[in-house]
MARDREN-76880 format. One line per 10 residues: their letters; for each residue y, x, z of N, C-alpha, C. Coordinates in pm, whole numbers, plus 50000, padded with zeros to 5 digits. Layout:
N
a> Y/X/Z/Y/X/Z/Y/X/Z | ...
END
This chain:
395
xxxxxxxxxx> 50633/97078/63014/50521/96993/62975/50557/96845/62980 | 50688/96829/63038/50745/96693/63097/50867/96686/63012 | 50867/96544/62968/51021/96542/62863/50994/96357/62857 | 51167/96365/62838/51183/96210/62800/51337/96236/62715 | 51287/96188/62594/51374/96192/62518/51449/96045/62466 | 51537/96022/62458/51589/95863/62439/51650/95894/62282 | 51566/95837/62175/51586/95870/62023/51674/95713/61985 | 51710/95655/62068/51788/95547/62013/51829/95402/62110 | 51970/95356/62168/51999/95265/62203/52061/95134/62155 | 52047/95032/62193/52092/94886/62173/52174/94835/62299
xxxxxxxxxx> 52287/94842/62295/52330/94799/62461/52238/94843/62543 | 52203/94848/62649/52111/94877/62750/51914/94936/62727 | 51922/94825/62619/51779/94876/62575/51791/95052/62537 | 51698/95094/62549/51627/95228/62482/51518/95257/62400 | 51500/95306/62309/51357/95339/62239/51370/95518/62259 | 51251/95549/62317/51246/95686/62317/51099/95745/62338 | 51051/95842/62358/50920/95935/62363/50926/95992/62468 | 50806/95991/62559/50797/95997/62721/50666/96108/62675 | 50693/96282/62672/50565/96339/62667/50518/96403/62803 | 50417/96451/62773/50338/96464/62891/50212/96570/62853
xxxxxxxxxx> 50156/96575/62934/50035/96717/62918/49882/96623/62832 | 49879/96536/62839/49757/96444/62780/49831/96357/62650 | 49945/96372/62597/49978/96285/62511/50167/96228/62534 | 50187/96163/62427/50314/96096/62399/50319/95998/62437 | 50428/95920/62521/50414/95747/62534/50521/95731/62410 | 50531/95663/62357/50639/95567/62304/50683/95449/62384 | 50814/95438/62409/50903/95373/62496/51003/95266/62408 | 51015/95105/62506/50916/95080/62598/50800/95056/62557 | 50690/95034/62661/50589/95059/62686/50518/95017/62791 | 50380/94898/62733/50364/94817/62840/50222/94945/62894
xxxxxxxxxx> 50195/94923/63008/50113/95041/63104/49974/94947/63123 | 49837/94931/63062/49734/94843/63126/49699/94860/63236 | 49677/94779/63344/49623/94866/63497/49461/94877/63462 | 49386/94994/63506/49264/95032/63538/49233/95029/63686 | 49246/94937/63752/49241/94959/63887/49188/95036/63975 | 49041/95041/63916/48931/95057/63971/48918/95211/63934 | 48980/95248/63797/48943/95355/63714/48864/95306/63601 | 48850/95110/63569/48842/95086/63447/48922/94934/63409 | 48918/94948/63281/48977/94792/63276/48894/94691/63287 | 48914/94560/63302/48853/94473/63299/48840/94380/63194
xxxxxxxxxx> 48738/94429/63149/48728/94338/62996/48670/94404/62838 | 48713/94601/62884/48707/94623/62778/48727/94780/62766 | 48724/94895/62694/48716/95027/62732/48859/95079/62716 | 48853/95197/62767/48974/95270/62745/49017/95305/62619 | 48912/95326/62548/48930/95333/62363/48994/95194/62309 | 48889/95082/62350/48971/94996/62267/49084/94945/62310 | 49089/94985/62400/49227/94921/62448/49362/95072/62358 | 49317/95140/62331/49404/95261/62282/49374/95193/62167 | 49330/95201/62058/49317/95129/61920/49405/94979/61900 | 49423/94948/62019/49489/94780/62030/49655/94862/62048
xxxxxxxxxx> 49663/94954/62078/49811/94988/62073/49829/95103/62238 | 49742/95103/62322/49818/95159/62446/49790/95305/62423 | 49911/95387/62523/49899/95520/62503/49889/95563/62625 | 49911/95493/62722/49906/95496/62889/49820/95432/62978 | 49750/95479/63097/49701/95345/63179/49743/95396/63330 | 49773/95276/63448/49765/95299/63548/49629/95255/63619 | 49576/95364/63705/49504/95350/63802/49568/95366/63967 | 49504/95269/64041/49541/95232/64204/49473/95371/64249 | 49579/95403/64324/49571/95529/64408/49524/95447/64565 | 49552/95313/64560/49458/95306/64692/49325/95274/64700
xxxxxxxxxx> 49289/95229/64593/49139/95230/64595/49053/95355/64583 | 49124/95402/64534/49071/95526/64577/49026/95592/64678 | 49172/95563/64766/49212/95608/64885/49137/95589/65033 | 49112/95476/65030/49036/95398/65185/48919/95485/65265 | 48828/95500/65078/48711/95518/65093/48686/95714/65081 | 48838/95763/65060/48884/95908/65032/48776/95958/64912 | 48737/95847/64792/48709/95885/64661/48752/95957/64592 | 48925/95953/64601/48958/96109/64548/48934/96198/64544 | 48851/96255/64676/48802/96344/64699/48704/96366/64609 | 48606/96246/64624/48502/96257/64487/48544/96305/64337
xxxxxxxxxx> 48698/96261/64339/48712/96236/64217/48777/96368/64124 | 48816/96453/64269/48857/96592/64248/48773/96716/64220 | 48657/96674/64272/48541/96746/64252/48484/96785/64112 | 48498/96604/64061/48427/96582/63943/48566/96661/63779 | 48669/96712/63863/48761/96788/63764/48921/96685/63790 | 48903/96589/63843/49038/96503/63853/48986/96343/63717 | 49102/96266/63729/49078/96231/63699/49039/96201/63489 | 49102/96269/63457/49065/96253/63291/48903/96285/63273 | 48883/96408/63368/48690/96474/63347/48643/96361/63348 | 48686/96284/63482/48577/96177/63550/48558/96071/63504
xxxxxxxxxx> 48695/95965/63427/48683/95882/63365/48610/95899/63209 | 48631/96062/63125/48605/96125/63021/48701/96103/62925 | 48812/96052/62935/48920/96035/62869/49058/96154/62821 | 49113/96179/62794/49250/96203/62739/49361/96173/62718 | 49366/96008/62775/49531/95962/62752/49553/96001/62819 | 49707/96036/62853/49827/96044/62990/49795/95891/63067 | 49789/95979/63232/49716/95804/63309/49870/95855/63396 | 49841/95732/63478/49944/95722/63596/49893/95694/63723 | 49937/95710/63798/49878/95657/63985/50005/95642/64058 | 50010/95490/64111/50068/95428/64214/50026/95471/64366
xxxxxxxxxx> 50112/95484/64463/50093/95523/64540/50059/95450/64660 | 50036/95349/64627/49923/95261/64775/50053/95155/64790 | 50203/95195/64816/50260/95076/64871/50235/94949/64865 | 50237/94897/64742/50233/94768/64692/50106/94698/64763 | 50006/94763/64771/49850/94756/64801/49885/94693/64989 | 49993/94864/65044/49981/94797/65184/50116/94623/65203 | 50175/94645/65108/50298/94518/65117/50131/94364/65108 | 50038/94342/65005/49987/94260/64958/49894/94246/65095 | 49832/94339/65200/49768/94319/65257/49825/94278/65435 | 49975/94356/65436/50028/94272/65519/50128/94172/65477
xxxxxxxxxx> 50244/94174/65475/50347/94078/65460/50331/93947/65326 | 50283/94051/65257/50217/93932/65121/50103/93848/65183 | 50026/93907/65232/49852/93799/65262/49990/93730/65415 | 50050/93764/65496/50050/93683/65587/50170/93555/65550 | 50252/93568/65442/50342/93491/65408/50325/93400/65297 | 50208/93467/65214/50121/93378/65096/50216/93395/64965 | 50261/93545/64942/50410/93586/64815/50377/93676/64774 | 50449/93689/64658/50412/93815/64602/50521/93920/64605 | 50523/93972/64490/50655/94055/64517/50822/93947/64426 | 50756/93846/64358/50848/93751/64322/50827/93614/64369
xxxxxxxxxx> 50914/93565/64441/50931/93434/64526/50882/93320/64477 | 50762/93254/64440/50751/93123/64370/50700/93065/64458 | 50528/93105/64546/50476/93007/64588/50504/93031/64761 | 50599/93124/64779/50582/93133/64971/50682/93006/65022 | 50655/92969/65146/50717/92897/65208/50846/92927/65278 | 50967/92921/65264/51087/92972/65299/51048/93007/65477 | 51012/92844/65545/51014/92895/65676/50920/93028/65751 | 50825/93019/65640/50729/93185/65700/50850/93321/65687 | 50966/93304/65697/51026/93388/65670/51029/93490/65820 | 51031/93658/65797/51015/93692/65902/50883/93709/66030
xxxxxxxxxx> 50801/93638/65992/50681/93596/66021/50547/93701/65991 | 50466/93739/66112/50397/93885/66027/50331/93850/66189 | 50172/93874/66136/50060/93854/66171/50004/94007/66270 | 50038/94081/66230/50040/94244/66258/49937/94297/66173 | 49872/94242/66016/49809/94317/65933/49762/94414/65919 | 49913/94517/65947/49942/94628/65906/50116/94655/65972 | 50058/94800/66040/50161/94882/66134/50229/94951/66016 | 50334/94917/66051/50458/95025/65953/50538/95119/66069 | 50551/95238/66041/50646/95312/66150/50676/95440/66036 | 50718/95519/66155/50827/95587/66067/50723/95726/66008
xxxxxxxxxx> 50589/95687/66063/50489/95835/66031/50455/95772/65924 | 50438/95595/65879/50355/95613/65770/50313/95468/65835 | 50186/95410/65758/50134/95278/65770/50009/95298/65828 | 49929/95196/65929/49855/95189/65967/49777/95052/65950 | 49616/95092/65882/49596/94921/65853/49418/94884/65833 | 49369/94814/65866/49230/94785/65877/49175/94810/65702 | 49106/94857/65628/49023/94878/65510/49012/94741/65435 | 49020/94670/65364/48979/94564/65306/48853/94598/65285 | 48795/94700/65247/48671/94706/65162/48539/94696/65329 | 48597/94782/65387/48471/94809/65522/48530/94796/65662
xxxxxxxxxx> 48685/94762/65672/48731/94705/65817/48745/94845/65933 | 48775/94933/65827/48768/95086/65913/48925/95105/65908 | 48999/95193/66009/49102/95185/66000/49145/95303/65930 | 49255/95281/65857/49310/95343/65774/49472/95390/65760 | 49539/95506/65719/49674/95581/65804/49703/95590/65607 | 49803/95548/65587/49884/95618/65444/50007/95710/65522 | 50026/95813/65538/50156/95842/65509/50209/95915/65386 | 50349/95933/65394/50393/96014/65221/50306/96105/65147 | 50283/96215/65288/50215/96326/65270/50073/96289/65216 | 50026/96201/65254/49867/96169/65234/49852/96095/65101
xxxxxxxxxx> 49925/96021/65043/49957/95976/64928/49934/96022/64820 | 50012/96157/64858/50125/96242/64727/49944/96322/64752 | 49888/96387/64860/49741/96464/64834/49663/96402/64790 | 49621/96297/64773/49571/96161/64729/49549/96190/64588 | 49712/96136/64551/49770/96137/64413/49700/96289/64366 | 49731/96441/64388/49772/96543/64340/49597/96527/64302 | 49522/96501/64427/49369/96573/64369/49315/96449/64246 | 49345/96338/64221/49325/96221/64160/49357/96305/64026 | 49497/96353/64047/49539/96437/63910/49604/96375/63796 | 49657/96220/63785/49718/96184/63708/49841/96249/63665
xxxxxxxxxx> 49864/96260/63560/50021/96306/63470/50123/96231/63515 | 50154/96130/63589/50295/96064/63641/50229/95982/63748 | 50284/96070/63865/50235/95976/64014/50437/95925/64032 | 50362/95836/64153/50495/95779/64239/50463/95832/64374 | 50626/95846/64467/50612/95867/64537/50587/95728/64681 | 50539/95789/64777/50496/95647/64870/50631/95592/64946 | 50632/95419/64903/50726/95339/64980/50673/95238/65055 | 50800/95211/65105/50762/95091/65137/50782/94920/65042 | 50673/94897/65030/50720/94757/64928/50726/94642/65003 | 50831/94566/65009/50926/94419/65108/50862/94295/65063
xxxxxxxxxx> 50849/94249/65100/50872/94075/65095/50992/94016/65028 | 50936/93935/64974/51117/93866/64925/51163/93786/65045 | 51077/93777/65158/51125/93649/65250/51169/93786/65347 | 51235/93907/65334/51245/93975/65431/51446/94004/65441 | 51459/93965/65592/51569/93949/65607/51659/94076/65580 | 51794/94053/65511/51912/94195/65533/51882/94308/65619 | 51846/94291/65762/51829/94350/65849/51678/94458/65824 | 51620/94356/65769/51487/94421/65815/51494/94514/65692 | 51535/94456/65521/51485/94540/65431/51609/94700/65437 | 51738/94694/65482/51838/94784/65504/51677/94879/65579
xxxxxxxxxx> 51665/94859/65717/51578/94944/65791/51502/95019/65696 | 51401/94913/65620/51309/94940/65541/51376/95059/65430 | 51494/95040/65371/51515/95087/65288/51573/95270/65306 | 51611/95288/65444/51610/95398/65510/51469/95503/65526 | 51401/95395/65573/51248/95472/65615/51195/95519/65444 | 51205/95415/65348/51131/95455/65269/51206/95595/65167 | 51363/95573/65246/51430/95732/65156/51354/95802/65261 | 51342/95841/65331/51287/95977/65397/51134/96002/65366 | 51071/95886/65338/50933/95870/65278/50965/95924/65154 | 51066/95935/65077/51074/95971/64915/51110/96122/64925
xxxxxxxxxx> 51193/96168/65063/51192/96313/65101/51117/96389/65115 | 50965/96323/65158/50908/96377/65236/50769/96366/65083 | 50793/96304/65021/50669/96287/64911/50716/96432/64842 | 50841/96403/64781/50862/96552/64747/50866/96704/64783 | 50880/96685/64905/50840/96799/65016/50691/96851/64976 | 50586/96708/64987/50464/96762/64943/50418/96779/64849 | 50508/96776/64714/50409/96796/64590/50531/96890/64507 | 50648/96964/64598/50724/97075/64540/50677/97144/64466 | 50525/97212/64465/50491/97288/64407/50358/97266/64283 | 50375/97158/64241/50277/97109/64158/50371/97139/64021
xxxxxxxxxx> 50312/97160/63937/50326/97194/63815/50293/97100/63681 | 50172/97049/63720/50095/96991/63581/50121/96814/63646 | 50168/96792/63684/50229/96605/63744/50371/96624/63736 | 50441/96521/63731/50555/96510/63763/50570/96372/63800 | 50707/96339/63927/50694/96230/64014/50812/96148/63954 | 50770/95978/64010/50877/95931/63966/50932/95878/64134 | 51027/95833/64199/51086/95812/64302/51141/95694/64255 | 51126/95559/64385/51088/95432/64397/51218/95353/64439 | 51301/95263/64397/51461/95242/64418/51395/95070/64480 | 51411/95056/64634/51418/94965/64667/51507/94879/64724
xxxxxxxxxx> 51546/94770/64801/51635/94704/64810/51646/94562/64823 | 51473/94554/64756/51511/94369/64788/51582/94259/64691 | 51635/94142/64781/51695/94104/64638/51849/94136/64678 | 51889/94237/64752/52079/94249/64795/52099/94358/64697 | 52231/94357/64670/52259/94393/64534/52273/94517/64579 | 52386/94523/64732/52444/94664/64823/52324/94773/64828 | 52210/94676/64865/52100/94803/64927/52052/94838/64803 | 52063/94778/64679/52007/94823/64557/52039/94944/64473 | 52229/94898/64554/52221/95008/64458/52270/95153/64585 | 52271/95126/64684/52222/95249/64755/52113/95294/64743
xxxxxxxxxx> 51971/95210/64767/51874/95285/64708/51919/95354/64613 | 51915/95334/64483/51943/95412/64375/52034/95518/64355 | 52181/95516/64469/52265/95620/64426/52152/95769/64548 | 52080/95705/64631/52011/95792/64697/51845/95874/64635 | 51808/95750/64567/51674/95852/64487/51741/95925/64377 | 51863/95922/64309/51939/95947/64181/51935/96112/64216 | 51995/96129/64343/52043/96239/64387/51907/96373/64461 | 51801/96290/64411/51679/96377/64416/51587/96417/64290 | 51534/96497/64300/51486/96585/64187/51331/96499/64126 | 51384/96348/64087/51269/96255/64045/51275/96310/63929
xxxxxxxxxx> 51154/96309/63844/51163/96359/63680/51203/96169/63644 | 51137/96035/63707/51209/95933/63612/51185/95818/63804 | 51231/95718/63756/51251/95598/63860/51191/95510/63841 | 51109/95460/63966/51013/95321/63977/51142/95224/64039 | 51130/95121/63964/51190/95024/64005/51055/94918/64118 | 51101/94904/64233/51009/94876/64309/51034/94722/64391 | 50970/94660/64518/50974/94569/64590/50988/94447/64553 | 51072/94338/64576/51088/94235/64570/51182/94167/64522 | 51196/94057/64485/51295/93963/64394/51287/93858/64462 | 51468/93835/64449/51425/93637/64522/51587/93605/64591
xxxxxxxxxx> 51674/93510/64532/51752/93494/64579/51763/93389/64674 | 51692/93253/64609/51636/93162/64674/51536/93118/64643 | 51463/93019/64674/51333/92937/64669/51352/92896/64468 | 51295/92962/64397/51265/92919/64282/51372/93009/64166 | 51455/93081/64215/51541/93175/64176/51506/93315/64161 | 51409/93381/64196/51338/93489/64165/51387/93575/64065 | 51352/93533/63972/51367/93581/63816/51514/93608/63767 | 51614/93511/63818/51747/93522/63803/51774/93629/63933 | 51748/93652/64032/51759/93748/64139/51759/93880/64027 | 51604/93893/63985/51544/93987/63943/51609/94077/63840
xxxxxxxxxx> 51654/93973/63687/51741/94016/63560/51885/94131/63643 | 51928/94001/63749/52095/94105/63809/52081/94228/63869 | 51949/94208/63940/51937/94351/64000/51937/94440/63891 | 51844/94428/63804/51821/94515/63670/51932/94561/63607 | 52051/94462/63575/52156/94500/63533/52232/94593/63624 | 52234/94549/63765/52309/94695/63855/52250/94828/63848 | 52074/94801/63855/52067/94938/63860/52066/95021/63695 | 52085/94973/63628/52064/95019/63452/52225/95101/63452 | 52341/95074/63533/52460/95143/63529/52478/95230/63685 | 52353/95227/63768/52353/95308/63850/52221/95419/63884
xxxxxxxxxx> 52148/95444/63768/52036/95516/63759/52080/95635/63648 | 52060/95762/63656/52106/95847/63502/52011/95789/63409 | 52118/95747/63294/52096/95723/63162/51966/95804/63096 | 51934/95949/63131/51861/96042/63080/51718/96001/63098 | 51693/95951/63218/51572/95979/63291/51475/95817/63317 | 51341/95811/63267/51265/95674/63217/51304/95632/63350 | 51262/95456/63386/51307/95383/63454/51102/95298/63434 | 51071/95284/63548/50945/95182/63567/50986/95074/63640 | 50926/94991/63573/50939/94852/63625/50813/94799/63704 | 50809/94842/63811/50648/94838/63867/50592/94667/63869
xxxxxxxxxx> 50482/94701/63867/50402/94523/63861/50417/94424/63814 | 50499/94429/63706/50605/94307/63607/50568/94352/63519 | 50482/94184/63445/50411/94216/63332/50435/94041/63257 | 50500/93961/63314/50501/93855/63214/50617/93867/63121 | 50525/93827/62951/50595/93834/62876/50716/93844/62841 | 50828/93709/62903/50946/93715/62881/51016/93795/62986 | 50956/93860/63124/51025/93892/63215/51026/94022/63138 | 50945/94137/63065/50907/94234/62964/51062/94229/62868 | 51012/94131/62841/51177/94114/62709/51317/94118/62773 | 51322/94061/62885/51463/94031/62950/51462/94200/63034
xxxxxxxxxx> 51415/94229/63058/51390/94405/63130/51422/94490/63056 | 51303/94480/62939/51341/94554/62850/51511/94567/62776 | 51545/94461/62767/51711/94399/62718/51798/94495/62872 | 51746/94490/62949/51836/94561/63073/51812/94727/63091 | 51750/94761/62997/51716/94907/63043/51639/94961/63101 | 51495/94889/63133/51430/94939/63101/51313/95015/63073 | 51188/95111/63058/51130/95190/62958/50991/95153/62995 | 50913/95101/63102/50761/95121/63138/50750/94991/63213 | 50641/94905/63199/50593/94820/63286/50447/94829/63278 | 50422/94796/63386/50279/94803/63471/50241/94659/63529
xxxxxxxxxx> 50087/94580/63500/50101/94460/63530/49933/94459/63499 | 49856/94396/63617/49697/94315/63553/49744/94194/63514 | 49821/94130/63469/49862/93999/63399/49789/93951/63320 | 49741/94084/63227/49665/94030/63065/49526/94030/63116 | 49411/94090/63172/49348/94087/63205/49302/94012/63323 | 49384/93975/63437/49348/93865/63498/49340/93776/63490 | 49474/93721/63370/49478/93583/63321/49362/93574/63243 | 49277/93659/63164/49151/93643/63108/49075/93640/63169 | 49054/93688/63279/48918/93618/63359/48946/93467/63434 | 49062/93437/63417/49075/93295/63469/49088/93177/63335
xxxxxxxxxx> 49036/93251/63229/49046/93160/63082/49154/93107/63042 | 49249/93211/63076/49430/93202/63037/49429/93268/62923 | 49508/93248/62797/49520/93286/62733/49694/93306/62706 | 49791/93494/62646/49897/93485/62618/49911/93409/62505 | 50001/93380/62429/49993/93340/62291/50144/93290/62215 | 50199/93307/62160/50312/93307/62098/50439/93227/62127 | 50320/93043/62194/50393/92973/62217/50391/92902/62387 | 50356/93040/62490/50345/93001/62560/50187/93049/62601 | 50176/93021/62752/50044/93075/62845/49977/92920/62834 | 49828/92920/62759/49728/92841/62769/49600/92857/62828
xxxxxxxxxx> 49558/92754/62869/49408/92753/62961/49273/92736/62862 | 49233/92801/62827/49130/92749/62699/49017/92676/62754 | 49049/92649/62910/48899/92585/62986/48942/92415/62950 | 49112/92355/62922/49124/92225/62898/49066/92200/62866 | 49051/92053/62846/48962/91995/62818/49023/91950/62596 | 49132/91993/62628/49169/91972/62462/49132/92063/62402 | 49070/92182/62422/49024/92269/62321/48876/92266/62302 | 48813/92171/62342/48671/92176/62371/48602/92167/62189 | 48666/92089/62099/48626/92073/61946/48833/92110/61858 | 48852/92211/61926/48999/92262/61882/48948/92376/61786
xxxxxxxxxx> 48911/92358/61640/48897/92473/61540/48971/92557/61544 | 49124/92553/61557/49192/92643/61526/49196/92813/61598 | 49242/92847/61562/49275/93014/61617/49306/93015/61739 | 49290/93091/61876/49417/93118/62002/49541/93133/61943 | 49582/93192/61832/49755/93167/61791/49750/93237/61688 | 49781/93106/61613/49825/93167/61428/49905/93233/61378 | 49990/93300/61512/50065/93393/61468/49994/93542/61511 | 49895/93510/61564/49812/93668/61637/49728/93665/61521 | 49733/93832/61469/49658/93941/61375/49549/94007/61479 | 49540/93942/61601/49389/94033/61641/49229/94009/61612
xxxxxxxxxx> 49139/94092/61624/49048/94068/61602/48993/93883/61666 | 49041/93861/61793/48996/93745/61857/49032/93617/61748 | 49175/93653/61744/49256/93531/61661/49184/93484/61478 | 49175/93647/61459/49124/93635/61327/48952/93564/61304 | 48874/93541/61431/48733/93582/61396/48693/93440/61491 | 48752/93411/61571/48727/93284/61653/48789/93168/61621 | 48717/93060/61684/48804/92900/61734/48792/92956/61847 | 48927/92822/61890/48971/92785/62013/48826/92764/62073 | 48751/92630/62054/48638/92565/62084/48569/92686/62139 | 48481/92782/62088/48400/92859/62127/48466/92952/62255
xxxxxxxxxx> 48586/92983/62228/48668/93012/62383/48635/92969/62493 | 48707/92832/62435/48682/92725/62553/48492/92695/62596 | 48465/92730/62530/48310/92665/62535/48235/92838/62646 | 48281/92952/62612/48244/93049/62695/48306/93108/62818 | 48442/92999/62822/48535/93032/62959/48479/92948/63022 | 48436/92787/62988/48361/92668/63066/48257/92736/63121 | 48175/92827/63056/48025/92854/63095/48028/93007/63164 | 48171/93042/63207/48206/93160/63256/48103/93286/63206 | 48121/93282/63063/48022/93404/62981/48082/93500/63009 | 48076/93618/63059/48159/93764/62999/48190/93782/62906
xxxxxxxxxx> 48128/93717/62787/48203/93799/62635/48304/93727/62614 | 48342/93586/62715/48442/93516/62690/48594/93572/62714 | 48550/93642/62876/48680/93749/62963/48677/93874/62864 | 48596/93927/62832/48630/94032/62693/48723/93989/62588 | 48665/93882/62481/48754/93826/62383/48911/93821/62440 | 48909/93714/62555/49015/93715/62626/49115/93797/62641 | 49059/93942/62718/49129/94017/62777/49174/94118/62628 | 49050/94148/62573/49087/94204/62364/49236/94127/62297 | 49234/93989/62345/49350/93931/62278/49502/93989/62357 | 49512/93908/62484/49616/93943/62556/49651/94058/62565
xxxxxxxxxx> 49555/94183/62616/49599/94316/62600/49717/94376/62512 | 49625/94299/62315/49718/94301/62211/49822/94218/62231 | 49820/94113/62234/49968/94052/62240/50089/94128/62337 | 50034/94153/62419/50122/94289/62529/50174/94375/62416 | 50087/94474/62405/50121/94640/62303/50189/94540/62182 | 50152/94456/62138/50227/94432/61966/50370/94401/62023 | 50352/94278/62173/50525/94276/62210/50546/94372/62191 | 50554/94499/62274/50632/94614/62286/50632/94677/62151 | 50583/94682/62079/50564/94746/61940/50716/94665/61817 | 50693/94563/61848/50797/94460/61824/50908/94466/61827
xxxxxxxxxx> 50886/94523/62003/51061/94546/62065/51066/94676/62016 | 51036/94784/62000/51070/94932/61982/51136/94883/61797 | 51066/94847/61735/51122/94796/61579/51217/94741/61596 | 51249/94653/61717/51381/94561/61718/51497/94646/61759 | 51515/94759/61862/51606/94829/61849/51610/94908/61779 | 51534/94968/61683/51543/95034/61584/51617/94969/61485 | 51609/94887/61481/51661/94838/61331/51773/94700/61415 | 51832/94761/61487/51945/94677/61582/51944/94526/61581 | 51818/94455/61597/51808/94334/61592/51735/94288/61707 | 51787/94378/61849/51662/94302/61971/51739/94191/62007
xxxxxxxxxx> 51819/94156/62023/51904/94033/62059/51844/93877/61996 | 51817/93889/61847/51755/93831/61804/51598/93791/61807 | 51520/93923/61838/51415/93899/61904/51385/93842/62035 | 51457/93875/62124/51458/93790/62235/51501/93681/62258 | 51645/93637/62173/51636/93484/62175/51491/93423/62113 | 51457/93445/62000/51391/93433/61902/51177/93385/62009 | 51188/93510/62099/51082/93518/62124/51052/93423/62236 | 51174/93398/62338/51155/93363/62501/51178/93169/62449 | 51241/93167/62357/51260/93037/62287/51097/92927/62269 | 51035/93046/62178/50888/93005/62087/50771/93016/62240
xxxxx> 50849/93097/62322/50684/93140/62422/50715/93016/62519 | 50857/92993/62539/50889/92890/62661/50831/92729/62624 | 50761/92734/62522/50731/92564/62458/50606/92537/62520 | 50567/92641/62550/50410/92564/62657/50440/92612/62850 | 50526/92657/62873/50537/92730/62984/50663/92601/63130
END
């Protein structure tokens, strides 16, 4: 019921067909997050009509409040949402990294705004040990236990078509020492996910290659999830060589693990969703990214756009006729001014974060639509100079 077929390469890039029991992905392939179990901005249809064939939903929100449970009742998740695409579910890590080491160091999983000296530095958020994580609820302050096992049951009754298994996700400010440790605990966490969902049939798992930004533990992670029975690989944790180097951290890792992962089997790029980081990934091999990028930046009256990420709340678009970007064929681009954007992001309207999130969504799926044509017809090289060139003029 599970297949990934790779129908064509460009150096490292791939274009191929990722099927599944609810549908086909075409690869690559950007993933919208549904966090909640919806998007923000706009339905699961139209966002499928704008180009997507996939969505991820948070397996920890689910989780806290043990909604899954609800959600298993109601048939899993396709009954409950009433849908049919192939969905996906993340397995809480990222969720517990953001609520300890991220909220206490002020980072994400790529190095821009933390402070070097918080390095090492941890509030006690959230207990990590070798059973699993321990950590107060964001939602109601009740305490709360992830381990592998609880995850992967989580995941199984949720019922998505491609879960991950549970890691641990690092800090970029986290020392050699600590992420090596880390990177031990979370192989036996990847042992132990598969232990519990051996016998599932209608899911298949992908297993999580962490490491940080050291190249050694990267690609041990990887020669160690390689050698387990993952159907494809989450590329996971953190980036960051130094203070403002992130992104260059990020591309090299990509390149080690693209010659140390089997060629056969899809590759996710978890939580990486800006445009050019998409293109330069994609150029490294590879196949799925997952990101609220397009949709958050629309509720903050960000707009993607050809030549670069714009604020439509400036104050220069306030009598700006023109289009969000004259090179966008979407409904927003075709049917609006700038002005009225700007005039319903100022007055924080909802139909403004709709339009918004309707545009960016598309500019996402048409990239990827773009890139799959560009290795097809052996010209991604050119697209990516071509593209990171035109987007970098407002950025």
């Amino acid at each position: 019921m599970f297949n990934f077929e790779i129908k064509k390469t460009v150096g490292k890039a791939r274009k191929g067909v990722l099927k599944t029991p609810h549908g086909e992905i075409k690869t690559p392939a950007f993933v919208p997050v549904a966090t909640r179990g919806a998007l923000k901005g706009l339905s699961f249809e139209d966002c499928s009509v704008l180009g997507s064939s996939i969505f991820m939903i948070n397996t920890f929100h689910f989780y806290c409040r043990k909604e899954y449970e609800t959600v298993e009742r109601a048939g899993g998740l396709h009954d409950f949402l009433g849908i049919e695409y192939p969905l996906m579910t993340d397995s809480g890590g990222f969720q517990v990294f953001s609520l300890g080491a991220g909220r206490d160091q002020k980072t994400g999983k790529i190095l821009s705004d933390a402070v070097i000296k918080n390095e090492g530095k941890r509030k006690g958020n959230v207990q990590i040990k070798e059973e699993g994580v321990l950590f107060r609820s964001p939602f109601d302050g009740s305490k709360v236990e992830i381990t592998p096992e609880k995850s992967i049951e989580a995941q199984r009754k949720l019922g998505a078509d491609l879960i991950f298994a549970f890691d641990e996700c690092t800090s970029p400010l986290a020392s050699y020492n600590y992420q090596k440790e880390s990177l031990q605990r979370t192989h036996l966490w990847a042992e132990r996910s598969l232990e519990a969902f051996k016998d599932e049939k209608k899911q298949a798992m992908f297993g999580i290659v962490q490491g940080g930004k050291f190249p050694d533990l990267r690609e041990e992670g990887a020669r160690f999830i390689s050698s387990l029975p993952f159907f494809g690989f989450g590329i996971g944790g953190s980036f960051g060589e130094s203070y403002g180097d992130s992104k260059k951290n990020m591309y090299s890792i990509l390149e080690l693990l693209s010659k140390n992962l089997p060629p056969e089997k899809p590759r996710h790029l978890l939580g990486i969703g800006e445009p050019e980081d998409v293109v330069e990934s994609v150029f490294r091999g590879m196949d799925l990214f997952d990101c609220v990028i397009p949709t958050r930046f629309a509720r903050h009256g960000t707009a993607l756009t050809s030549k670069g990420r714009i604020n439509i709340t400036g104050a220069a678009y306030k009598e700006d006729s023109s289009p969000l970007d004259k090179s966008c064929s979407c409904q927003v681009c075709l049917g609006y001014k700038r002005s009225y954007l700007h005039h319903l992001a100022r007055k924080k309207e909802i139909y403004g974060i709709i339009l918004l999130s309707h545009h960016n969504l598309f500019f996402m799926l048409n990239l990827m639509e773009e890139i799959r044509e560009a290795i097809e017809n052996d010209n991604l090289k050119d697209l990516k100079r071509d593209f990171i060139n035109k987007y970098r003029e407002n950025n």
